[in-house]
N, C-alpha and C positions, 0 to 999 in steps of 0.2 A: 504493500500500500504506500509507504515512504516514499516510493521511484515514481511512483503516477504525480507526484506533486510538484509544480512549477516553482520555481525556486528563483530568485533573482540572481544572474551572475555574481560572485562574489567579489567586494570590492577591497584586494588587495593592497599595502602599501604599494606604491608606485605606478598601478597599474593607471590608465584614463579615469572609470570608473571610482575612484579612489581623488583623482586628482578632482575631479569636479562634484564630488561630494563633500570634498574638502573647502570649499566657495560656500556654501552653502549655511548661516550660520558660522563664521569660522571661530567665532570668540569661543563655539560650544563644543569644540572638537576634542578639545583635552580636559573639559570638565570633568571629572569622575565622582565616582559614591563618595569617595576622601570626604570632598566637601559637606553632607551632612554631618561631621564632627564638629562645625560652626553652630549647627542649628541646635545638638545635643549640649554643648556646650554655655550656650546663652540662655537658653531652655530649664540648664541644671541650678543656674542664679533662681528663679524666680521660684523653682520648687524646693530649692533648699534653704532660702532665705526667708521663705513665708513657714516655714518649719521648726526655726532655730529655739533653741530654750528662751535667750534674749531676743530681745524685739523693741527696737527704739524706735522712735517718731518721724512716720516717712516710711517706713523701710519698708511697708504691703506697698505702698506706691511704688516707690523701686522696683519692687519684684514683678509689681504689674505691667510696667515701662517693659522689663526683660522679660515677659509674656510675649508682651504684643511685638518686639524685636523677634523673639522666635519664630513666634508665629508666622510673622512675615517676611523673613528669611529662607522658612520652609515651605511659604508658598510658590516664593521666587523660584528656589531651588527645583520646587516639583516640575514648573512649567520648566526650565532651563534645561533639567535632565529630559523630561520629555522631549524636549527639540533637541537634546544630542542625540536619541534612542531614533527618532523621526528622518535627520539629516547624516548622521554617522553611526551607521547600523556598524560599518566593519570595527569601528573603533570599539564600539558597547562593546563588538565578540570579543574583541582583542581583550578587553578588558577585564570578562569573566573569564579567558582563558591566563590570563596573569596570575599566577599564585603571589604576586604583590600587592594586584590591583582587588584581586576578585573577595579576599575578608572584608572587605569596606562594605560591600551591598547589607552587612550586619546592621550598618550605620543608620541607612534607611528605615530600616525597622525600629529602633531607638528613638532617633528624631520626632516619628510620627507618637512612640510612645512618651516620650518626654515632654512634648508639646499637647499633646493628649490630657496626659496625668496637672501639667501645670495650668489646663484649663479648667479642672476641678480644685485644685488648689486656690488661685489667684482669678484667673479670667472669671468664673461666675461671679466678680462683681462689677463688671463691666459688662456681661453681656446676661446677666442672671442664670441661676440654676436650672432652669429645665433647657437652656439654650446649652450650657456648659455640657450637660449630663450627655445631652445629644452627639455634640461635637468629640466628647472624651471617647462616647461609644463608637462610635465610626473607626475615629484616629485609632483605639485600642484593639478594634477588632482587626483594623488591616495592618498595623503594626506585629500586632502579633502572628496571624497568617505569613508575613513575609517574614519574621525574624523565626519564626520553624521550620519555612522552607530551606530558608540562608542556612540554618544551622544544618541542615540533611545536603543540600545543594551543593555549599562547598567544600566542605570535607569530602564530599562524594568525586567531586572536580579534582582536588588535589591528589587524590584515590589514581582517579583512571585517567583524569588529561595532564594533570601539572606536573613536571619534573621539577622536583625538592629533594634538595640536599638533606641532610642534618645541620651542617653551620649554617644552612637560610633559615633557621628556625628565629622568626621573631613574634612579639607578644603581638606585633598585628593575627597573627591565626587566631586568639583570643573571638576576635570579632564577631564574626558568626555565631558563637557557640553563647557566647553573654548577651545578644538579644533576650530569649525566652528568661532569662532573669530580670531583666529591665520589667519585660509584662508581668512575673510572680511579682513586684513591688509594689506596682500600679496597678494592678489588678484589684487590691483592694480597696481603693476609692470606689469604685464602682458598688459595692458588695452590698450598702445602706441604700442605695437606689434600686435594687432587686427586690423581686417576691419573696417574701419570709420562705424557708423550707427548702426544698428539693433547691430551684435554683443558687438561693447562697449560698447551698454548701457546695453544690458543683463547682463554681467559681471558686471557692477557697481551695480545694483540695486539685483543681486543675493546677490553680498559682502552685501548691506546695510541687505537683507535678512537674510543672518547668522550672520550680526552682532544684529539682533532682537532676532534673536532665543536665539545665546548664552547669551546675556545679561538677557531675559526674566527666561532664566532658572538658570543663574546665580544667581537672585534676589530671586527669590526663595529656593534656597540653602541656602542662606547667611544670612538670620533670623534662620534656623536650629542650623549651626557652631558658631553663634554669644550667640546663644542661650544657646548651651551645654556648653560654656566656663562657663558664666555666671550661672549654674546650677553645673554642677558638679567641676567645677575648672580647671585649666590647664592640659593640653595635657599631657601624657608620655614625657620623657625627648628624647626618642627616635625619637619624632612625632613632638615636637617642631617646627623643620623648618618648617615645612610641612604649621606652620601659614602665609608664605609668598606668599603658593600660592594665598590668597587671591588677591597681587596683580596683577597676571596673568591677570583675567577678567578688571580690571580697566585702569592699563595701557597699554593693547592691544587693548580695546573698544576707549579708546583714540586716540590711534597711527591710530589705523582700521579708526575714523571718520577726521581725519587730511590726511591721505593718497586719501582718499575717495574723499576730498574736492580738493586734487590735481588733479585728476587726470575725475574730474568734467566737467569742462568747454572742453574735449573734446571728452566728450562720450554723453550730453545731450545738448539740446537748450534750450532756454527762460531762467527764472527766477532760472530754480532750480539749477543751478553753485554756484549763488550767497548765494542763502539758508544753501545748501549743506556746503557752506562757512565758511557761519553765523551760522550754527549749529557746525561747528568742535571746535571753542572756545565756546559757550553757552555752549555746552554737558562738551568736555574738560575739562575748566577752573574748575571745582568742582569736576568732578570727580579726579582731581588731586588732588584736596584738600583732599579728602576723604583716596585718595590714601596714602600720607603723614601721615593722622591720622595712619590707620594701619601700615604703617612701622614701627611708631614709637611704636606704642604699642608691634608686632610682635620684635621690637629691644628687649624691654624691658623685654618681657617674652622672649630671646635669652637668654640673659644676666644672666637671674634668671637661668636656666636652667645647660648653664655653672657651676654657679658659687653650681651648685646641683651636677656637673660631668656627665654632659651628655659627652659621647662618640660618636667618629666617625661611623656615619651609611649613605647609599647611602640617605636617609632623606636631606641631606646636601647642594647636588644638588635644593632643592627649595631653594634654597640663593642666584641661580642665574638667569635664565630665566622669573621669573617673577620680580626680578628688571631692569633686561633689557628689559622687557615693558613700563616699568616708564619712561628709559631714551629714549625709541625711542618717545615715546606718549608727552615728555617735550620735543624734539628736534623738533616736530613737532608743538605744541603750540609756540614755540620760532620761529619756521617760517611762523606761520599765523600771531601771534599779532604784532612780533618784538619784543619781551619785553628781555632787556639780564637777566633778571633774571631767565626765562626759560634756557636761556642758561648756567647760573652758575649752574642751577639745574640738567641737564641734566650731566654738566660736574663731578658735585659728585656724581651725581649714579653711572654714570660710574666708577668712582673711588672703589666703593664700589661694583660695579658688577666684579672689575678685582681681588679686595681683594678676593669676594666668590670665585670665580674660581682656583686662586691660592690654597684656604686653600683644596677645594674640590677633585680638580685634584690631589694634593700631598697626600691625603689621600686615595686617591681611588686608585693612583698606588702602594702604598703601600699596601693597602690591597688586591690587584692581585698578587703581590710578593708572601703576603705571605697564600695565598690561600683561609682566612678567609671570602671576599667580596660572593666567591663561593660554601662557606659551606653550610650544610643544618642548617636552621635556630636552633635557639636555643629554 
């Protein structure tokens, strides 16, 4: 059946076809998934800041500010991607056949989640609750759809099309596989807007479901990347950042098991509230710790990097969403145990998620200005 099907010439680098789909749009030719790392990143201000144990005067306005930035980033982005998928079909393939390029499509799934989750947090007071409920439901059901396809998709890719080393191992393969944790965190927003019964708890126990998967596949990953550090030496100076998404999986399994435990006692009966409870600090409490170590190590190989002259690359953007899992996943430890050292913790991530943001955002419009962000790679 496959061979009966018309199929458009393929449009190979250099070939005609190729050259003149290259005219076509050309600002959009080397967009790739990478870029929704901006939308998850601006996205993670408004939900982590509408969160924090402290809360001073302004700061829901702020967050709602970095709502509506997201928001309209990720609408930019959606139509942008569509017109490179539209005008540079051979590039899209090129690009799922990249074992570089092809973890990014993770990102998408995120984006749509984070911008989702932060319209239930923040947006429903600018556009009200039943509007909010609406738009988190959409954004949350197709984020999630694509971030468990990503996750079966690309590992599947690296499997049987992509030729990977062992020293290619960087925490971009991460990508894919930490979507369906993003949905187990945000997924419980939703949980008080369902029908008592049967529905909540399918919702709950689905979340706890993608938080198995992504963690299981996460662990797995994470002796590979830990591994090739430790064999071949540190990352490209380019690739550097890239060491933070380790924290992605840790502080979003966190936040995911802390959310989970909220929103517990009214989607199940008996014992398992209390569990559900008792597991968000047992699970939490260490893996925060762990989280910590790698920060500090990823700081340190920053720092080395820098002071090697690393340059401004979209890489930069993991500086920020996956420490804005820390601080939501410690604002949520600080409201199971009580502990305010949770909450002094959360309040310097924060600190340190607004510095990435800043240095990222200024970099990255600048390299819109001046065209370079859009060139064809080097």
């Amino acid at each position: 059946m496959a061979t009966t099907l018309v199929r458009p010439a393929p449009t190979t680098p250099g070939t005609p076809a190729a050259a003149a789909a290259a005219h076509k749009a050309p600002s959009l030719r080397h967009l790739g998934p990478n870029w929704y790392a901006s939308v998850m990143g601006t996205a993670i201000i408004a939900n982590a800041g509408a969160t924090l144990p402290y809360q001073l005067p302004g700061q829901r306005v702020v967050c709602q500010i970095f709502w509506v930035l997201a928001a309209t980033a990720l609408t930019v982005l959606l139509t942008a991607r569509a017109g490179h998928w539209l005008h540079h079909r051979d590039q899209a393939r090129a690009h799922l056949l990249d074992p570089a390029v092809a973890p990014f499509y993770g990102c998408l799934s995120m984006a749509l989640l984070a911008v989702g989750g932060g319209t239930l947090i923040v947006g429903k007071d600018l556009i009200g609750v039943p509007a909010a409920v609406a738009v988190d439901t959409v954004l949350f059901t197709a984020g999630t759809a694509i971030g468990l396809l990503a996750a079966v998709a690309v590992p599947y890719l690296m499997v049987v099309r992509h030729k990977v080393e062992a020293h290619q191992a960087t925490p971009v393969w991460l990508l894919p596989v930490v979507a369906p944790m993003v949905s187990a965190a945000l997924g419980p927003l939703l949980i008080p807007h369902l029908p008592a019964g049967q529905a909540r708890e399918a919702m709950l126990l689905g979340c706890y479901a993608m938080f198995g998967l992504s963690l299981l596949a996460t662990l797995l990953l994470l002796p590979l990347i830990f591994g090739r550090l430790i064999v071949s030496g540190p990352l490209p100076l380019v690739l550097t950042p890239t060491l933070f998404l380790v924290l992605g999986p840790l502080g979003q399994s966190t936040t995911a098991v802390n959310s989970l435990a909220d929103m517990a006692p009214q989607s199940m009966a008996g014992p398992y509230a209390g569990a559900f409870s008792a597991f968000a600090v047992v699970y939490g409490v260490p893996v925060m710790g762990f989280a910590l170590l790698w920060l500090a190590l990823a700081a340190a190989m920053l720092l080395r990097a820098a002071r090697d002259g690393m340059g401004f690359a979209m890489t930069w953007w993991a500086l920020t969403f996956p420490v804005g899992t820390c601080v939501t996943g410690a604002a949520g430890l600080a409201r199971h145990t009580g502990l305010t050292a949770f909450s002094w913790l959360a309040a310097a991530l924060f600190a340190a998620l607004l510095t990435a943001w800043l240095l990222a955002a200024a970099n990255t419009l600048r390299g819109l200005r001046s065209g370079r962000l859009l060139a064809a790679p080097r």
